[in-house]
N, C-alpha and C positions, 0 to 999 in steps of 0.2 A: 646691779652689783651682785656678786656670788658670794654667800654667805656659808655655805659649807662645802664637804667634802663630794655631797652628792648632787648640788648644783651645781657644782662644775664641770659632773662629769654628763650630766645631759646638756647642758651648755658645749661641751667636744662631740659629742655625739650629733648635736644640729649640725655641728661646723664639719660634721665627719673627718675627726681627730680620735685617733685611739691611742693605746701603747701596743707597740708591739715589738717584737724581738728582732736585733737586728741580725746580718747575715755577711757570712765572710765574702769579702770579693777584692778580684784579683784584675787589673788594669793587664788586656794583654798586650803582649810585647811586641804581638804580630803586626809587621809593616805591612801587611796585608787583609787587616782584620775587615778593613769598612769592605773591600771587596767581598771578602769570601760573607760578610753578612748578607749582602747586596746579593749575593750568588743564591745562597739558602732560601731568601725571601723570596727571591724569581721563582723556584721552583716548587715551595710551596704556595705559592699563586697558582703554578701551572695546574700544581693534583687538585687546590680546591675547584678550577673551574673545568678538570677533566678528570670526575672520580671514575675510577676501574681502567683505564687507560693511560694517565701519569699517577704513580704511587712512591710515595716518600716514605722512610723509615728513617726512626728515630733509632740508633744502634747504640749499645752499651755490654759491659761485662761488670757481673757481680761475683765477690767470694764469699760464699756461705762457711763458714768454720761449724764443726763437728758440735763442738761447745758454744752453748746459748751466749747470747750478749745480756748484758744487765740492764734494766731500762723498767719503771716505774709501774707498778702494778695495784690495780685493788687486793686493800684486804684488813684484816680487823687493826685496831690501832695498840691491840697490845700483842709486848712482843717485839721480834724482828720480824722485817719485810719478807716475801715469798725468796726461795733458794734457787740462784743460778749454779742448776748443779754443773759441776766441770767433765768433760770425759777424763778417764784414768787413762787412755790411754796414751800414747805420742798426738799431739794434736794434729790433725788433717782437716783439707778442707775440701769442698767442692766449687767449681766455676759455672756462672752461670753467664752463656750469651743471647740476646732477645732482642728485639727489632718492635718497637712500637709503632702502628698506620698511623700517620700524620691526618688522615680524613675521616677513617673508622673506629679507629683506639682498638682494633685485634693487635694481639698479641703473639709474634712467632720466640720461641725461644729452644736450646737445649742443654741440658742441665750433664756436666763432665766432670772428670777429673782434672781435664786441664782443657786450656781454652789459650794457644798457640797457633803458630804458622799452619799443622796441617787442619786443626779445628775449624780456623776460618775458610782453609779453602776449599771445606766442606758445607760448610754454612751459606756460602753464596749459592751454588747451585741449590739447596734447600730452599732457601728464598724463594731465588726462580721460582721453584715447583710451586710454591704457594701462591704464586700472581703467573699463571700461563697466558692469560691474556693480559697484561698490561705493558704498552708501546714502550715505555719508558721506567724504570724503578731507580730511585734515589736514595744513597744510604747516608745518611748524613753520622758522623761520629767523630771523637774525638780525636786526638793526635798523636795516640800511644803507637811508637816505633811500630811494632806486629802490626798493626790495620796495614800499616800502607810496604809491606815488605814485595819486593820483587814477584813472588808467587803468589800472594795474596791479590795484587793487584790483577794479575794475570788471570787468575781463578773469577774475579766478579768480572773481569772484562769478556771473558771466556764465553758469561750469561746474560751480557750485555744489562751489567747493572753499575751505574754509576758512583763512583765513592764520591763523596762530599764531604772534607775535614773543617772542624768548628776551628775556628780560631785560636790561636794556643792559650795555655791556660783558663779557659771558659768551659769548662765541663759542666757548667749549673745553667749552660743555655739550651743543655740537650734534656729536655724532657720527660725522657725516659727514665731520670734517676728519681722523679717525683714515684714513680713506679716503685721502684725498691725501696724508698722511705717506708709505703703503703706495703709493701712485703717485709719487714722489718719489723714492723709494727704489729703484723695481724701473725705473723709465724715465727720470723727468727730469734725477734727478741724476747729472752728466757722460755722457750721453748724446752717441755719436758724430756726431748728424746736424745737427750746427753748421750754420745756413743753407741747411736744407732741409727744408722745411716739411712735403711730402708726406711725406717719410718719418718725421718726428716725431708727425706729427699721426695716421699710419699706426699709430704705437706706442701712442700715447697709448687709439686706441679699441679695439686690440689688447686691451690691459690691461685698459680700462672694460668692453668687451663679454663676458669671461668671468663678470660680474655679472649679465648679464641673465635669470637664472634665478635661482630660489630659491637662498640660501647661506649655511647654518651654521656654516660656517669663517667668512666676512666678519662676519656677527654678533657671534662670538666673538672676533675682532679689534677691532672695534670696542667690544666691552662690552656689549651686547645680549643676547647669550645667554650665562649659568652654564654 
């Protein structure tokens, strides 16, 4: 029998029972979901059991805003909380595009003002460049209109790199956004450099650029690696 507050909860702890926060999800509507899952999984089968020769990327776009987002911070308890200060001026933002290894956890990204038809179809030959030797590259991404426009397509196929779209509505099965939580977290949210861009944009690739090497910690952040 559990007599208090704090047997019980070593009692869920044997049973490995926790509380935890739940999380928004969306049933997709794609009559083609169970394939394209089936599709994705093949292929990441293939890179794990052929690294440097099949490479898969995780693909996504982030908007970084000029002005800090609000989000909880240390600091003494009297008083009010630390200041999101705002830019004065017309808010602007920056786009960020990036490509997470599904085998190594490096990180390609680049950081614009706008991240559109002719950005992507810059961004694939970039790719390329970054994997010269590998038979096969797989970009696995969401379903937003621009990835898959006419010249977009033409531009990865150009580099003989494969697009691969997540099922609609499922954006939280791509990976990479555990990424920008962890960026979010460590720079954008209430970040000091309100209305200055060189120095935000300075942090931002700060951050990115410690990825540019193989990374088993980010793996395991993101879920990637047991």
């Amino acid at each position: 029998m559990v007599n208090s507050v704090s047997g019980l909860w070593r009692v869920c702890q044997r049973l490995g029972i926790q509380f935890r926060r739940g999380w928004e999800f969306w049933a997709s509507p794609d009559p083609f979901a169970t394939e394209t899952l089936a599709w994705i999984d093949e292929v990441c089968q293939e890179a794990e059991a052929n690294p440097g020769q099949v490479v898969v990327l995780w693909m996504d776009e982030l908007t970084v805003y000029l002005s800090p987002s609000t989000a909880p911070t240390w600091g003494t308890q009297e008083g009010r909380a630390h200041k999101a200060h705002q830019a004065t001026k017309d808010e602007t933002y920056r786009r960020i595009v990036a490509t997470l290894d599904h085998t190594s956890g490096q990180v390609r990204y680049q950081l614009r003002k706008k991240i559109g038809k002719q950005a992507l179809c810059e961004f694939y030959p970039y790719i390329r460049r970054q994997y010269p030797d590998a038979q096969r590259i797989h970009v696995i991404q969401d379903c937003c209109p621009t990835h898959f426009l006419d010249e977009v397509c033409e531009a990865a196929e150009k580099v003989q790199v494969t697009m691969v779209p997540l099922p609609t509505y499922s954006s939280w099965r791509n990976y990479i956004e555990q990424l920008w939580c962890c960026l979010k977290q460590d720079v954008i949210h209430m970040h000091p450099w309100s209305g200055q861009w060189d120095l935000l944009g300075h942090a931002i690739r700060c951050f990115l650029d410690r990825f540019r090497q193989p990374n088993t910690s980010l793996l395991r952040y993101v879920g990637l690696c047991n």
